[in-house]
C-alpha positions in Angstrom: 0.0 0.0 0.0 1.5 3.2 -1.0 2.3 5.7 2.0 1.0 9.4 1.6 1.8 12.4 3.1 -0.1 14.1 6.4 -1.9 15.9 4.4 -3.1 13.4 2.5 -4.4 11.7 5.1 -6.8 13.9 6.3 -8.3 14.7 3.1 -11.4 13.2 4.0 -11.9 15.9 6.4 -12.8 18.4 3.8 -16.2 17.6 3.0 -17.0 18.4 6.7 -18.5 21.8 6.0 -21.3 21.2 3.2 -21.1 23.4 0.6 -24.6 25.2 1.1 -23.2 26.2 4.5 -19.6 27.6 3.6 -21.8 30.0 1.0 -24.3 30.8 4.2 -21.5 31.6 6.1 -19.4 33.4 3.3 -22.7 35.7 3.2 -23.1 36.1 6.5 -18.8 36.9 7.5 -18.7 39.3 4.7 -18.7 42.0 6.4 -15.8 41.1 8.6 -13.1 40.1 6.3 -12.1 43.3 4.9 -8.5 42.3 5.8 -8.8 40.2 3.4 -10.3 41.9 1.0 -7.8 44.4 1.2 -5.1 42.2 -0.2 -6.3 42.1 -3.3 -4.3 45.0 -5.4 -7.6 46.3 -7.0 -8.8 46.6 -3.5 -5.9 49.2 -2.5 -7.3 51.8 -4.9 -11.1 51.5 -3.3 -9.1 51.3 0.4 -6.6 53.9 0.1 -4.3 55.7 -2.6 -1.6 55.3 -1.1 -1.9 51.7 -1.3 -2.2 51.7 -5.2 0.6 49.9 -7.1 2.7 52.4 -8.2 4.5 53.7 -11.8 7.2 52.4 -12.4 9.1 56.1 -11.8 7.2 56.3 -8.2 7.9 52.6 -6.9 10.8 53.5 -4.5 10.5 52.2 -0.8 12.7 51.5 2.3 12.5 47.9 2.1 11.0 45.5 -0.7 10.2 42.3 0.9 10.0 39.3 -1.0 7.5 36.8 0.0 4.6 37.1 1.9 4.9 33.6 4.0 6.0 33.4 7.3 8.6 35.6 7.9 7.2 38.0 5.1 3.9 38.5 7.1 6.2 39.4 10.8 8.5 41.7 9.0 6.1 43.7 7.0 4.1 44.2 10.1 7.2 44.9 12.8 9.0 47.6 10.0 6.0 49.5 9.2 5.4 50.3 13.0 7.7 53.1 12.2 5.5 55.6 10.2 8.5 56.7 8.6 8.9 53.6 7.2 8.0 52.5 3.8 7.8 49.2 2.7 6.8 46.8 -0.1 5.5 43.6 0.4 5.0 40.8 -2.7 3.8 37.7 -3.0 3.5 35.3 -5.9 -0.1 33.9 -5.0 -2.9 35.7 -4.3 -5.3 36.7 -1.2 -5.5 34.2 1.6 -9.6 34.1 1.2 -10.7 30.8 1.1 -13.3 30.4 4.0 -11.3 26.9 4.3 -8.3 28.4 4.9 -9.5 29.5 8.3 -11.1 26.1 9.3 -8.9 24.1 11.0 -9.8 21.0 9.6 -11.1 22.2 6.0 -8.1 23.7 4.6 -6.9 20.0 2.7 -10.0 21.0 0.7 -7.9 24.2 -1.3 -4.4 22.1 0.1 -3.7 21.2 -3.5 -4.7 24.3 -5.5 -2.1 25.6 -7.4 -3.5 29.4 -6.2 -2.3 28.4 -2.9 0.7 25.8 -3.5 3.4 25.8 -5.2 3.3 22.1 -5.4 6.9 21.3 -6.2 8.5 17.6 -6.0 11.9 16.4 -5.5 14.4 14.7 -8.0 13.9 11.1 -8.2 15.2 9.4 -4.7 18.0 7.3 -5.7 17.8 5.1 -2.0 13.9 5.8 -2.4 13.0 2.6 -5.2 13.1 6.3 -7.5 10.6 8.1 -5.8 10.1 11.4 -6.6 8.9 12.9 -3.0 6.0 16.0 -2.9 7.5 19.4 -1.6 4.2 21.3 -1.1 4.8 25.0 -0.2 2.6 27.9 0.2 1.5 30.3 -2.5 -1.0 32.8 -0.7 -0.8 35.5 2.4 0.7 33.5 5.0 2.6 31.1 3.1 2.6 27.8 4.3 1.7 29.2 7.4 -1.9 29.5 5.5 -2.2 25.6 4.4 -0.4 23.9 7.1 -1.4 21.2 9.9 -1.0 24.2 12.6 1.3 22.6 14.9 3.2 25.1 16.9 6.3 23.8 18.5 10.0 24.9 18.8 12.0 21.6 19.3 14.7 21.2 22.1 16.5 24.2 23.2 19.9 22.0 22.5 19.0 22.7 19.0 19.2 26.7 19.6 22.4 26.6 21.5 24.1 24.3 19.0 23.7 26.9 16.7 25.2 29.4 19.6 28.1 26.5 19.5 29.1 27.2 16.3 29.5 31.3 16.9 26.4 32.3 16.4 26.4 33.3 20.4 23.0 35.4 19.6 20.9 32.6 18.7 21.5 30.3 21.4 18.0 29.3 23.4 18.2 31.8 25.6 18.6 34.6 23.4 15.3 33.0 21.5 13.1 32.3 24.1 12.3 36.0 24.3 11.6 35.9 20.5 9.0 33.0 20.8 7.8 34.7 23.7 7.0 37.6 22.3 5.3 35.7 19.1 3.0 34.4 20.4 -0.4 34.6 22.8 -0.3 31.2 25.1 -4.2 29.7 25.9 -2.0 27.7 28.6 -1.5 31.3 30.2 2.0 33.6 30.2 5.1 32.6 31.8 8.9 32.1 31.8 8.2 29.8 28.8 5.0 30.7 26.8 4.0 34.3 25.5 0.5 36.3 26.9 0.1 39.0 24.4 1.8 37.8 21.0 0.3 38.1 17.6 -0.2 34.1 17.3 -2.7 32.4 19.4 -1.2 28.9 20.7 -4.3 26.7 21.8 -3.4 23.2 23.5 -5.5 20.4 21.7 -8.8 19.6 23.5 -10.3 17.5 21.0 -11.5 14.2 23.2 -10.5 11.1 21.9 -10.4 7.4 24.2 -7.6 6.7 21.0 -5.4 9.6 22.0 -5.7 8.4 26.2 -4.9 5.0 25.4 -1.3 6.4 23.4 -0.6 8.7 26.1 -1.4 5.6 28.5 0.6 3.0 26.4 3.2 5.4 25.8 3.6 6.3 30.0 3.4 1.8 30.6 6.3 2.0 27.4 8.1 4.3 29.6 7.9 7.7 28.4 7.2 10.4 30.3 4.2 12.8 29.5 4.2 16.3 29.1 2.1 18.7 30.3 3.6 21.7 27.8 5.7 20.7 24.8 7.2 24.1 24.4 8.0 24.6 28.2 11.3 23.2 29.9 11.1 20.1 29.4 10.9 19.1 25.8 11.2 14.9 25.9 8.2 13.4 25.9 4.5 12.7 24.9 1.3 14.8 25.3 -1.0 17.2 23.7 0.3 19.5 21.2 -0.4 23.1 20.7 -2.0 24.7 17.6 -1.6 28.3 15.8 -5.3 28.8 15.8 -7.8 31.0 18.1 -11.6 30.7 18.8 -12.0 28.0 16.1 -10.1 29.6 13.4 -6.3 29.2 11.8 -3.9 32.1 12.8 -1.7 32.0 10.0 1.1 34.7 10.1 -1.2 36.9 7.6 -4.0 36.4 10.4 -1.8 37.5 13.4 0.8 39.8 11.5 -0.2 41.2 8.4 -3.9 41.5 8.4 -4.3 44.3 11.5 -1.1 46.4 9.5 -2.8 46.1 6.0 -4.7 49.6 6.8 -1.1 51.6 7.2 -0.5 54.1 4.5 3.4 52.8 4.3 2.8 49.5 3.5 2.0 48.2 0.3 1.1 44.6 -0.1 1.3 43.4 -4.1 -0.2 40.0 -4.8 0.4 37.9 -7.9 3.7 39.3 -8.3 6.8 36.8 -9.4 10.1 38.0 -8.4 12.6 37.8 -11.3 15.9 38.7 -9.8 17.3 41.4 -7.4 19.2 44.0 -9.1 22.6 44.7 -7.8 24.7 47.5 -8.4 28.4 47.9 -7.7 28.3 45.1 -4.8 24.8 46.3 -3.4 21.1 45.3 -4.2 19.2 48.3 -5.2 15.8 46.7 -6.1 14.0 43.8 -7.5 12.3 43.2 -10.7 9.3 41.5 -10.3 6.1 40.3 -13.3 2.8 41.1 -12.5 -0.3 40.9 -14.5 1.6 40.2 -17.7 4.1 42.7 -17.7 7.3 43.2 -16.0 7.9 45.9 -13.5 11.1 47.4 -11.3 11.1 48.6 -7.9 13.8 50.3 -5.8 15.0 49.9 -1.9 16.2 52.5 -0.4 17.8 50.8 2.1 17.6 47.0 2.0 15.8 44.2 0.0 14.6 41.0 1.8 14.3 38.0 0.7 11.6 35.6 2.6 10.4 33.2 0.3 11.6 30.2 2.3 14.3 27.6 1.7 12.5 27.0 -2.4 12.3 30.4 -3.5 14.8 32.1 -1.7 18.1 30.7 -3.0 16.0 30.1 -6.3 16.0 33.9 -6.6 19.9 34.3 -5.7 20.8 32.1 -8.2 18.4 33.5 -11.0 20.0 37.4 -9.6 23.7 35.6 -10.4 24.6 35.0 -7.0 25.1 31.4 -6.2 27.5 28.3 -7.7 29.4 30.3 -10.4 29.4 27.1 -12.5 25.9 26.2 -12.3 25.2 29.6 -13.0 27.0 29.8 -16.1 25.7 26.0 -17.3 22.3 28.4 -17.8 23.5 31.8 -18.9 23.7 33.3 -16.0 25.8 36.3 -15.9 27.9 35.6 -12.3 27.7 38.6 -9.9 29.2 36.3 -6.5 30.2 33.1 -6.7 29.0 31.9 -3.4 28.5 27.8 -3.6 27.0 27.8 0.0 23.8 28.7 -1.5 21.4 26.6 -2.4 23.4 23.7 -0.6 22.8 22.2 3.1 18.8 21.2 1.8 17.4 19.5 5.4 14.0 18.0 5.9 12.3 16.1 8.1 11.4 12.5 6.6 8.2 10.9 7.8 6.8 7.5 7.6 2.9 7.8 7.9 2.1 4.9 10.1 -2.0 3.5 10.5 -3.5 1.3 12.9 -6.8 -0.2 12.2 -9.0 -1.3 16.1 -11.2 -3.2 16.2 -13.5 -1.2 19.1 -15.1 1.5 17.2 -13.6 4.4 19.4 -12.3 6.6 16.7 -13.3 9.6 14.9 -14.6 7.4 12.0 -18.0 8.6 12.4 -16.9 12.0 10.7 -16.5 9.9 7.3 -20.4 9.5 6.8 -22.8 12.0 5.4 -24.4 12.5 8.9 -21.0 12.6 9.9 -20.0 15.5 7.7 -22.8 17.4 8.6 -23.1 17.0 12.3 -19.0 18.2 12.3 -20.3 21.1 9.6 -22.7 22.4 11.1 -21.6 22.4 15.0 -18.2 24.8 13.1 -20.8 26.7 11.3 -22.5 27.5 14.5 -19.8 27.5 17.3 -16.3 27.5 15.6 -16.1 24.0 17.8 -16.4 20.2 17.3 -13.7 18.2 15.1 -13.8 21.0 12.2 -12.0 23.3 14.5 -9.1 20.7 15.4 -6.3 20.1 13.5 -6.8 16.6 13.8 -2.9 15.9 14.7 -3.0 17.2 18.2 -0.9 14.6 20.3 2.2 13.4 19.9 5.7 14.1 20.9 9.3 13.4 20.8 11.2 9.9 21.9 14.6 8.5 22.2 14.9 5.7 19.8 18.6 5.2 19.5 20.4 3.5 22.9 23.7 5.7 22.3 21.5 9.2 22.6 20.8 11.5 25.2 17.9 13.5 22.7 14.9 12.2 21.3 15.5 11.5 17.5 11.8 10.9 16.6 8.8 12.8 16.6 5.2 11.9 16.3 1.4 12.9 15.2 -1.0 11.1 15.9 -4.6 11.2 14.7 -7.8 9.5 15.7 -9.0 7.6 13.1 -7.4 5.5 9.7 -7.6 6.9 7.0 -8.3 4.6 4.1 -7.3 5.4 0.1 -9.7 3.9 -2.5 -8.6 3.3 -5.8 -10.4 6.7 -7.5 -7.9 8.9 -5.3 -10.7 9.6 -2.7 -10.7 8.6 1.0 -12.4 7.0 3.5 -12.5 6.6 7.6 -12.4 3.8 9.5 -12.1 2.7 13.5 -8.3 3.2 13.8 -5.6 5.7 14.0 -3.0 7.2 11.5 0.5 8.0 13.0 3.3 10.1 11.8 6.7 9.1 12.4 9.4 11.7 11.8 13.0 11.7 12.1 14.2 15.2 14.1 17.9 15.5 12.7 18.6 14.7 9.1 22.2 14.0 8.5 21.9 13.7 4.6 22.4 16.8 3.0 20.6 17.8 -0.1 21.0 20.5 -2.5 18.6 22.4 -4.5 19.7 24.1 -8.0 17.9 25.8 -11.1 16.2 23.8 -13.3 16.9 26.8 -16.1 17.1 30.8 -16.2 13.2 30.9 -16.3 11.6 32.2 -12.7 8.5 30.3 -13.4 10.6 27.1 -13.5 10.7 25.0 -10.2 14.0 24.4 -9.7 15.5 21.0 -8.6 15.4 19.8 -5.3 17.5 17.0 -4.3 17.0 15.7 -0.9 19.8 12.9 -0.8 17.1 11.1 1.6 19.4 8.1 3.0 22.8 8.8 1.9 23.9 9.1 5.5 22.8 6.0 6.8 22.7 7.2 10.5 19.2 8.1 8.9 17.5 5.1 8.2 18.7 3.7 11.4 17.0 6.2 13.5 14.3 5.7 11.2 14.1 1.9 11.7 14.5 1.7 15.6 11.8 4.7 15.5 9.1 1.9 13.9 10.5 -0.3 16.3 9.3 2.2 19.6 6.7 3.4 18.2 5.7 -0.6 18.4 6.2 -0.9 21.7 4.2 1.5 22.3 1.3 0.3 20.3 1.9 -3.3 22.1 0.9 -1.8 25.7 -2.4 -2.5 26.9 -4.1 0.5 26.8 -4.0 0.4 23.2 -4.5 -3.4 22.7 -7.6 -3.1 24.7 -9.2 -1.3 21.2 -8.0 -4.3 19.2 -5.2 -2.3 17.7 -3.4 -3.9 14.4 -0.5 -2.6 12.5 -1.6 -2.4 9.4 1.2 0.1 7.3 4.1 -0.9 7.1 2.4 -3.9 8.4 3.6 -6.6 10.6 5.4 -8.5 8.0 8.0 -6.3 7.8 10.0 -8.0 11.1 14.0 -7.6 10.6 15.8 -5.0 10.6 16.1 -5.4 6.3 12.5 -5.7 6.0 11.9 -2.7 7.7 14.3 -0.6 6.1 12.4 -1.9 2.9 9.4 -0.7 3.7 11.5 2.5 4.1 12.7 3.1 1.6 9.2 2.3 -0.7 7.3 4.1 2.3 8.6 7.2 3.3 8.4 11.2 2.4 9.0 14.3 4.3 6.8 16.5 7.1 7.1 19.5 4.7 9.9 21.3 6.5 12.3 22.2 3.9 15.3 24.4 5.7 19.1 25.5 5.5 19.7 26.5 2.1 21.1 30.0 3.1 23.1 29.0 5.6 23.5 31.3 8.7 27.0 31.2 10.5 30.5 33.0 11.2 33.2 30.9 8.8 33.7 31.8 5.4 31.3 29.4 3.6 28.4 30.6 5.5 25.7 32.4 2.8 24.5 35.1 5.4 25.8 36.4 8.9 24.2 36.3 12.2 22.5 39.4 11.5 21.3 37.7 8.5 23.0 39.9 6.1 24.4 38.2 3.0 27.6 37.9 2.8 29.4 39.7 0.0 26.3 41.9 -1.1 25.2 44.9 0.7 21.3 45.1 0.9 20.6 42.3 0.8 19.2 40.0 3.5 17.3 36.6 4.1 14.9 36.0 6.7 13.2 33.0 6.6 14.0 29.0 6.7 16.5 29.0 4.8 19.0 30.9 6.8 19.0 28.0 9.9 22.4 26.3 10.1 20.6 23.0 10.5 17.0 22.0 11.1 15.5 22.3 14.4 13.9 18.9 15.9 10.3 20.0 15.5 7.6 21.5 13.2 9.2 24.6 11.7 6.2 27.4 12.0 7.1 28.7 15.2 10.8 28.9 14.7 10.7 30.5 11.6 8.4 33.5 13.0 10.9 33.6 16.0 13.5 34.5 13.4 11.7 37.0 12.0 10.4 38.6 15.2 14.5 38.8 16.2 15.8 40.0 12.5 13.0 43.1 12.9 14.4 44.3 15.6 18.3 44.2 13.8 16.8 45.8 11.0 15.0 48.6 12.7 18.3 48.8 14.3 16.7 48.3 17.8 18.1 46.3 21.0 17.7 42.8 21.7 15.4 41.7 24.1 17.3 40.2 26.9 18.3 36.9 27.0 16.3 34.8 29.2 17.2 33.0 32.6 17.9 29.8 31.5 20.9 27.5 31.5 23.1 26.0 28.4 22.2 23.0 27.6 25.2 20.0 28.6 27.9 20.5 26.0 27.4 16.5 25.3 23.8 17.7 23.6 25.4 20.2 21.4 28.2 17.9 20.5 25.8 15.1 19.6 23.6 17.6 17.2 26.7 19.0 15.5 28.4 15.5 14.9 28.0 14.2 11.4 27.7 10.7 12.7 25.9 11.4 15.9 
């Protein structure tokens, strides 16, 4: 049975809101959306003047910002605080509108549109039987941020002072801590951990489930501890994640950042607006040029251009603007302004095997597969923003040890209440059950991604190397094996719990790395292509400036030295909440109280055998 991605397994979810009631409540939320109404660049002229796009001889700001993910959203918001401040904002996509977008469990049903993913995939996978693996990304305001599964965690502050190990003494845990802090708005309530007046509401997940007791049962009798908060001190162990969403609703970064700053007269968000390259002039980038509604357009920064459109289309655009692997760049005429072969390099993921159980109690949330089912869940969102539609589904899971000869947990989990069944037509169905996501923390393979040719509406190559360290698979295998002991306690066996994929025929070690290597694909958390450090390969510096232009900055997931052991969201507005306040030129925030993590930690991270 083929393995799909998370995303693909809760497709069935989208048919929870009938389509008669997402027009009802289109009508009836009309008048409340004019944020994102706003986005839309016809919108600016009946909004505000100064919000028009520009003539080509008027489009001079302070900053052009490229990318309206993530990182986009934070910084657009954070510089235009200062009136004096004028910024550009573009995005490729368009308005983040879709009424599903802000469901938590009804944004698969627009996941796929090409309006609102870029829908890459990666070269064939030589130690993957071929595969070529599905690198979705987001095309809209908010970036992925706008399509993803929500979950909000930061990983284990070892991650954050290994980078600190390697010079980057700024970015160590306790010089981030304040960043996340200050990102976020806690339902678990403020302290030295967890933000109280952020932009991004952090709700734990409530949904009740007797599937996801029994795993935090079996998992305490398999001798893992549970966790009250995932992103608080202690970060080793299993219980209920927490979710970028408030009252019901997604908070994407365009939510929490960008929608309440849309109404500023110095900031001027363009949609549907491809970056080209970044024009540079005598060592310094000066502007970007930029297509938009057929015809191709030029815009100035006065001080600096930033480049947010994640770890794809961030080093895509340095390469297409000449900056990148000199060779490469001539292979495809590209007229070489810095030879920097850092860039693009480093490519970092976190693979995933999805793992489903079928029981044979019928405790699970297979009930939300019927018609009834549908519209019970529907209707009880439509009404209350509550019920299943406003989960993310995935709200428990955790991090675990799987290898004997490490002191941090190498694999992560998801877990969500009920199978999730593919039928031959492409569709889905529910049954009693539970689908699992098993996700190795720290790749050691490194990847590269390059240009597929001089065009910017080519997707460029991106070549994971899944497997070429074979510390990977290892981790990966002994991760199936825990996550088995787990399932084998009796809390879960009590539901008549059955492996079903990769299936219980897949005993030794070979047979499990098999079902590997046909079974496995990524958690969407692409990173590390712009490398941030202090030595002489490194793409940008610690105040994320690149390194041989002036101008010229990137601010997103690209710019991590190597990929934090968790979901990605969270970090990546962390980064962006600390490089506004270097651009703006204003003191850190104080590092936090906490200690270093054991040297032993950071040593085991930045080893390339472990």
């Amino acid at each position: 049975m083929a393995l799909l991605p998370q995303v693909f397994y809760t497709e069935t979810l989208l048919a929870s809101v009938p389509e008669m009631a997402i027009g009802w409540l289109d009508r009836i939320t009309a008048g409340t959306r004019h944020a994102r109404r706003s986005t839309d660049p016809a919108a600016f002229h009946r909004s505000n003047e100064s919000l028009l796009p520009m003539t080509v001889s008027t489009q001079e700001f302070d900053y052009v910002i490229v990318g309206a993910g993530s990182a986009g959203c934070v910084l657009a918001a954070r510089l235009t605080e200062d009136p004096e401040i004028r910024v550009l904002l573009l995005e490729a996509g368009g308005p983040d509108r879709s009424l599903m977008m802000q469901i938590p469990a009804g944004v698969y049903k627009v996941y796929h549109n090409p309006a609102f993913n870029w829908n890459y995939e990666s070269e064939p996978q030589a130690a993957l039987a071929g595969r070529r693996i599905p690198v979705p990304r987001g095309r809209t305001l908010g970036g992925s941020s706008s399509i993803n599964s929500m979950v909000w965690l930061r990983g284990h502050p070892a991650d954050y002072d290994a980078w600190a190990e390697q010079g980057l003494v700024d970015w160590s845990f306790a010089h981030c801590l304040p960043y996340f802090r200050k990102s976020e708005t806690s339902d678990r309530g403020a302290s030295d951990y967890r933000g109280g007046d952020g932009p991004v509401q952090a709700s734990r997940g409530r949904l009740a489930s007797p599937i996801f007791d029994a795993f935090e049962a079996s998992a305490s009798a398999a001798g893992h501890r549970l966790i009250e908060d995932l992103n608080g001190p202690d970060a080793v162990g299993i219980g209920r994640l927490d979710c970028s969403k408030g009252g019901g609703r997604r908070c994407s970064a365009a939510v929490a950042y960008l929608h309440p700053a849309l109404s500023r007269p110095n900031l001027t968000v363009l949609t549907r607006a491809l970056a080209h390259r970044v024009l540079i002039e005598a060592g310094r980038a000066v502007g970007l040029r930029y297509g938009h509604a057929g015809q191709t357009h030029t815009t100035y920064a006065r001080r600096e251009v930033i480049l947010s459109g994640g770890a794809i289309n961030t080093p895509q655009l340095l390469m297409l603007s000449g900056i990148g692997p000199a060779d490469d760049l001539r292979r495809h005429g590209i007229h070489v302004t810095l030879d920097q072969p850092g860039i693009g390099g480093n490519l970092q993921d976190h693979i995933d095997l999805g793992m489903s159980f079928r029981c044979t109690e019928p405790v699970s949330h297979a009930w939300m597969g019927s018609r009834t089912g549908k519209l019970r869940v529907g209707l009880e969102w439509l009404l209350r923003q509550t019920g299943p539609g406003a989960s993310n589904i995935w709200e428990i899971g955790g991090f675990a040890r799987a290898m004997p000869d490490s002191a941090l947990p190498t694999v992560h989990y998801h877990l969500a209440p009920m199978k999730i069944d593919a039928r031959p037509d492409g569709s889905f169905g529910l049954s009693h059950g539970f689908t699992l996501h098993l996700s190795q923390l720290r790749q050691r393979s490194r990847g590269r991604l390059s240009l597929r040719s001089a065009a910017p509406t080519d997707a460029p190559c991106i070549d994971f190397r899944f497997f070429s360290d074979p510390r990977d698979i290892v981790e990966m295998r002994e991760g199936i094996k825990v996550t088995r002991e787990i399932v084998g306690q009796t809390p879960l066996a009590r539901l008549g719990t059955m492996e079903v994929v990769p299936g219980v025929q897949a005993k030794t070690d070979a047979e499990i790395e098999a079902a590997l290597r046909e079974g496995v694909r990524t958690e969407f958390h692409p990173s590390c292509t712009c490398r941030m450090g202090v030595d002489a390969a490194a793409v940008v510096d610690p105040e994320l400036r690149l390194n041989g232009i002036d101008g010229l900055r990137a601010v997103d997931a690209s710019v991590m030295p190597h990929v934090v052991g968790a979901n990605l969201n969270a970090t990546v507005i962390m980064i962006a909440e600390k490089a506004a306040d270097m651009i703006r030129g204003r003191p850190a925030l104080p590092p936090a109280a906490v200690t270093r993590q054991p040297a032993a930690l950071l040593r085991e991270i930045l080893s390339p055998t472990g």
